[in-house]
C-alpha positions in Angstrom: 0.0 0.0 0.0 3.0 2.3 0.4 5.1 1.5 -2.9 1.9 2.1 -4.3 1.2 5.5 -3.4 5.0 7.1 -3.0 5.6 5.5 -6.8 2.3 6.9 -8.3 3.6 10.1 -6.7 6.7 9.6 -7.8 5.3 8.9 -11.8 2.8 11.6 -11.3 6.2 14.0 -11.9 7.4 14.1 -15.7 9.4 11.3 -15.0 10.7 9.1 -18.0 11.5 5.1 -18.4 14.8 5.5 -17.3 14.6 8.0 -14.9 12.4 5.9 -13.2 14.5 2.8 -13.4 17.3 4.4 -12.3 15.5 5.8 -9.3 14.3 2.2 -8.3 17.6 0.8 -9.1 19.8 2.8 -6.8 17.0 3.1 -4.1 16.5 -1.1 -4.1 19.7 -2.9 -5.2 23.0 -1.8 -3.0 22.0 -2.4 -0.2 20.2 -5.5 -0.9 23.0 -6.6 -2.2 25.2 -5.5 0.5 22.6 -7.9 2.6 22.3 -10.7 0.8 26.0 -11.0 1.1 25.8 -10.5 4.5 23.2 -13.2 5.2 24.5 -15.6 3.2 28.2 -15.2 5.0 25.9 -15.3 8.2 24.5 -18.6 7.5 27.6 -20.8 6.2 29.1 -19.6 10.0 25.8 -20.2 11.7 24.0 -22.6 9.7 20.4 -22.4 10.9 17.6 -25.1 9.8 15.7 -24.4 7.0 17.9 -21.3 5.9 20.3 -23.2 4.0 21.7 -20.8 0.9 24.0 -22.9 -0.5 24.1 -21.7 -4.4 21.6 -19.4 -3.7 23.5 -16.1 -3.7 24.8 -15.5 -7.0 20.6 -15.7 -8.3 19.3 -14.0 -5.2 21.5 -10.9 -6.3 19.1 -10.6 -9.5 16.5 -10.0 -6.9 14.2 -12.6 -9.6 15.5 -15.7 -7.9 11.7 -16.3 -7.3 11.7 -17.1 -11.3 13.9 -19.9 -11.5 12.8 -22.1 -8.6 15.6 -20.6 -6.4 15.2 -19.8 -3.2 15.7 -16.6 -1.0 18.8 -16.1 0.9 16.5 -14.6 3.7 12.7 -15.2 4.1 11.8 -11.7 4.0 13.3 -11.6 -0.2 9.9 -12.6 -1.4 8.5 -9.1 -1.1 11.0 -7.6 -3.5 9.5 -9.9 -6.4 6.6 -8.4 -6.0 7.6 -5.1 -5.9 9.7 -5.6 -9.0 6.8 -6.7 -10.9 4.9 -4.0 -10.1 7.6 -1.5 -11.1 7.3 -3.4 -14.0 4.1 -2.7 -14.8 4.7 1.2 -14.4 7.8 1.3 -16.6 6.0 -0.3 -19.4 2.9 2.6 -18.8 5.8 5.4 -18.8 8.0 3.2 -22.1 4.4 3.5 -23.8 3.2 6.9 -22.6 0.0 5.7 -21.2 1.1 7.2 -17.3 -2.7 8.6 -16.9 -4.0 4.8 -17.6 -1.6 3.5 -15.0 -4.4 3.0 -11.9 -6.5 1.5 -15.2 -4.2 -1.0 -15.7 -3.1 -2.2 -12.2 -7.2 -2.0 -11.8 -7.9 -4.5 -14.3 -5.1 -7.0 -13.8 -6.8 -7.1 -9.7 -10.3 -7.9 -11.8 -9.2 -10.3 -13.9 -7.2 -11.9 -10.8 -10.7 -11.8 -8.9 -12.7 -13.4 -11.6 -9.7 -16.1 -12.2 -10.3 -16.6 -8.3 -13.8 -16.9 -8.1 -13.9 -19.1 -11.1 -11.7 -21.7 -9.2 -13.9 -21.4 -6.5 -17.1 -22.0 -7.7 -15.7 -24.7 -10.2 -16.6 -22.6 -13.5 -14.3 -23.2 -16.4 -15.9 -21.4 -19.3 -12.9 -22.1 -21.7 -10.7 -24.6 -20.4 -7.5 -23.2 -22.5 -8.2 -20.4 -21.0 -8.2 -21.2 -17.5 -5.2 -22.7 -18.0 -3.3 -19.9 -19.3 -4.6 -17.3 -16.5 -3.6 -19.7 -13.8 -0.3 -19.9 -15.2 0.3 -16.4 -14.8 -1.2 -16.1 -11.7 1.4 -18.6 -11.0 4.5 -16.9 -12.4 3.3 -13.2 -11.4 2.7 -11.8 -8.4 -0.5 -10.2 -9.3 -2.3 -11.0 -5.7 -1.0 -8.4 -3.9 -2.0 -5.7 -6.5 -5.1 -5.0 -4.9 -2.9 -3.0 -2.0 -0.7 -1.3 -4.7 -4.1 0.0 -6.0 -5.0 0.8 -2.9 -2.4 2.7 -2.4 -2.3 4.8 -5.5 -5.9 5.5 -5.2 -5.2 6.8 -1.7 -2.9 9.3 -3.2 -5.6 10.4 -5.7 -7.2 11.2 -2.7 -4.7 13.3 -1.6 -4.5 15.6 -4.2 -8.0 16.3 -4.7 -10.1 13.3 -5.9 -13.3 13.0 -3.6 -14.6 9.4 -4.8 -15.1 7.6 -1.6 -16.2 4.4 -4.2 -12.9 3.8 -6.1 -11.1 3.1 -2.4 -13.9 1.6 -0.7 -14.4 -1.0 -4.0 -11.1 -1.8 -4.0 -10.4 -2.5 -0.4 -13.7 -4.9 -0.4 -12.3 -6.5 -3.2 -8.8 -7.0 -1.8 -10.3 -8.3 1.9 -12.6 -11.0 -0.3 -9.5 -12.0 -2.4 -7.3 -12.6 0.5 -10.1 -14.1 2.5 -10.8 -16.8 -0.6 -7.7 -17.8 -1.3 -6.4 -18.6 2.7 -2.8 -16.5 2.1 -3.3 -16.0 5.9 -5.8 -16.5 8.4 -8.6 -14.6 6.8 -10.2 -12.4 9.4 -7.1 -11.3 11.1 -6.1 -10.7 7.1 -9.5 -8.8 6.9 -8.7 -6.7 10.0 -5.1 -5.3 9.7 -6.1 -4.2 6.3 -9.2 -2.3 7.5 -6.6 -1.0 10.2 -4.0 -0.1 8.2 -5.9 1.8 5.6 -7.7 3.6 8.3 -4.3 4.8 9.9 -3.1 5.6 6.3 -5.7 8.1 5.9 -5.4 9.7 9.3 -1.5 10.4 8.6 -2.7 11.9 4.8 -4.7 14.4 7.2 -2.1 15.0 9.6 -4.2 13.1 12.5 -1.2 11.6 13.7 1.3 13.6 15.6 3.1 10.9 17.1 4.5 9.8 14.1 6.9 12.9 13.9 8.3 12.1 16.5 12.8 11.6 16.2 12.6 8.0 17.0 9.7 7.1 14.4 11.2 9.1 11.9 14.7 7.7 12.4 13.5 4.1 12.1 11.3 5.2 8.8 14.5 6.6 7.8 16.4 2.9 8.2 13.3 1.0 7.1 14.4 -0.6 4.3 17.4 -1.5 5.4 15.8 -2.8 8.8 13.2 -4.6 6.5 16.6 -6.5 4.9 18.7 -7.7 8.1 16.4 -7.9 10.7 15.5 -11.8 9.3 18.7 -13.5 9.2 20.0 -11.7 12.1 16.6 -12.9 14.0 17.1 -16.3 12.9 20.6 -17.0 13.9 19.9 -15.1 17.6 16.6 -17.0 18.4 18.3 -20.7 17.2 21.3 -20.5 18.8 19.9 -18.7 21.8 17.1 -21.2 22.3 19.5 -24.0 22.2 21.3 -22.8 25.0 18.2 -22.4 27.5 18.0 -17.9 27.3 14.7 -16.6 27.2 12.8 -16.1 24.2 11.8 -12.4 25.4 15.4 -11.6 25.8 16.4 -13.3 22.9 13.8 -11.1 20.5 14.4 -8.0 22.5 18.3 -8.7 21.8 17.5 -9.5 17.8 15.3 -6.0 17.8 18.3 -3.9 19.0 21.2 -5.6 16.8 18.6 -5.0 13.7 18.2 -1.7 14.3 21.9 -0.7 15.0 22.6 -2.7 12.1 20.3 -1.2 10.0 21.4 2.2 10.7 24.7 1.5 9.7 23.5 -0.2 6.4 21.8 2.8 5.6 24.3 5.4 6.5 27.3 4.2 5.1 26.1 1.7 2.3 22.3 2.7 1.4 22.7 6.2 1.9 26.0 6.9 -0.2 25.6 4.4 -2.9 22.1 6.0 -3.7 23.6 9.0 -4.3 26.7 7.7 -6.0 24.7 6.4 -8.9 21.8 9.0 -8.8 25.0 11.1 -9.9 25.9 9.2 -11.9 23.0 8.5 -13.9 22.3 12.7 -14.2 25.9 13.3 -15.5 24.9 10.9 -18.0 21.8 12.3 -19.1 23.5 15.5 -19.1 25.5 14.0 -21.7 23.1 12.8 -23.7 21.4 16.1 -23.3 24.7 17.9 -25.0 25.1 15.3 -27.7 21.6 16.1 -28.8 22.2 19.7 -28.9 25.3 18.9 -31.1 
C-alpha cells in the first residue's frame, strides 16, 4: 500500500523510463545486495535449519530468484519480487506513454485476478485453455498483492484532490474478499489489519497523527528498508542458537530487535545512503550528456 502511493507520486512528476528505473535501481539494489552477502556469510558460520543458501546467492542478487525455482537467501526476499513486478508494470505505462491509464491497468489486472479466483472457487471453467493460461500467470506473477498497490495509488488520488469515496472503498472490499478466498493468511485477522491499516493511512494523509513525527519514528522510517533487509537472518541466527542454550525467548527477540536496528542504521548510513547518491549522480551526468550530444 505504500510502494503504491510514493511510486504513483513519484510517476505523477514528468518522469521518463529510465529515470524511473534508475531511481528504483539505486533506491533497491546496493544495499540489498550488500545484505544478501551478509546473510548468506551469516548462514555458512551459523547454519540455521531451514535457511540453507547454498548456491543461492549468485541468483538472489538478480532479486528474480523467485523465477527460476531458487530460493531466497533470507525469508523476508519474497516481497521484492513483488515489488519488481509491479515496477514493472509502471515502466512499461511510462516506455508507452499511457502514465494517466496506469491505476487503469493495475485495476484490471486485480479484476481479472478476482474473476480467475472466483472461477476456481465455484468450479466454473468457461474455456478450459483459458483457465489454464490465467492460472499460469497467476502462477509466475505476483499479481495477488496488486489490490494493496491500487489501494495505495488510489489513496494518493485522494490526496490531491479526488473526492470518490467508491474507487477506495471498492477496492479495499475487493482485496479483503480476495485474500479471504484464497487462505494466504488467516482470513479475518487478514481482513482486519487491512481495515486498520488503511484507516491509519488516511489519518496520517490528514495529519491526525502527531506521534508519528516524533525523532525516533522518523529515524526508524528513515532505516526501514534497510531494517526490512537484516532484521531476518539476524533474527534467525539469535533466536536458534539462543534457544539451544536455554535464554529466554523475550530476551532473545528483544536482543535480535536492537542488533537490527543498529545494524540497519549503519546499512543505511554508510552503504544505502551513499551508494544511492553515488549512482543518482551518476546516472544525471549521464543524461546531461546525452542532453549535449543532442544539442550537437
Amino acid at each position: 500500500m505504500i510502494s503504491g502511493y510514493v511510486i504513483y507520486m513519484s510517476v505523477d512528476r514528468e518522469l521518463g523510463v529510465r529515470d524511473f528505473a534508475a531511481s528504483r535501481f539505486a533506491r533497491l539494489f546496493p544495499a540489498y545486495w550488500l545484505v544478501v552477502v551478509g546473510a548468506w556469510c551469516l548462514y555458512r558460520v551459523f547454519p540455521v535449519p531451514g535457511r540453507e543458501v547454498y548456491g543461492m546467492q549468485l541468483i538472489n542478487m538478480t532479486m528474480l530468484q523467485s523465477y527460476f525455482g531458487v530460493g531466497h537467501v533470507s525469508g523476508v526476499f519474497w516481497a521484492l519480487h513483488v515489488e519488481l513486478f509491479f515496477y514493472g508494470l509502471v515502466a512499461l505505462c511510462i516506455l508507452f506513454k499511457c502514465k494517466r491509464y496506469l491505476m487503469w491497468v493495475i485495476f484490471l489486472v486485480v479484476v481479472w485476478n478476482f474473476t480467475d479466483l472466483m472461477f476456481r472457487e465455484m468450479r466454473i471453467l468457461f474455456w478450459r485453455e483459458w483457465y489454464q493460461v490465467s492460472f499460469g500467470l497467476i502462477a509466475i506473477f505476483p499479481t495477488r498483492y496488486l489490490c494493496l498497490f491500487l489501494l495505495g495509488m488510489m489513496l494518493y488520488r485522494f490526496k490531491e484532490g479526488y473526492r470518490g469515496y467508491m474507487g477506495p472503498l471498492f477496492v479495499l472490499i475487493l482485496g479483503n474478499v480476495y485474500f479471504y478466498l484464497d487462505y494466504l493468511y488467516p482470513p479475518v485477522e487478514q481482513v482486519i489489519v487491512i481495515f486498520l491499516f488503511t484507516i491509519l493511512f488516511i489519518l496520517a494523509m490528514r495529519n491526525r497523527l502527531k506521534f508519528l513525527e516524533s525523532k525516533m519514528i522518523l529515524f526508524l522510517g528513515k532505516i526501514s528498508y534497510s531494517l526490512y533487509l537484516i532484521h531476518s537472518p539476524i533474527g534467525y541466527v539469535i533466536l536458534h542458537y539462543g534457544l539451544k542454550q536455554g535464554l529466554d525467548a523475550t530476551f532473545l527477540v528483544l536482543t535480535a530487535t536492537l542488533l537490527s536496528i543498529v545494524l540497519g542504521a549503519v546499512i543505511c548510513q554508510y552503504a544505502e545512503k551513499p551508494m544511492n547518491r553515488l549512482i543518482r549522480g551518476w546516472y544525471d551526468r549521464y543524461k546531461q550528456g546525452q542532453i549535449a550530444k543532442k544539442r550537437v
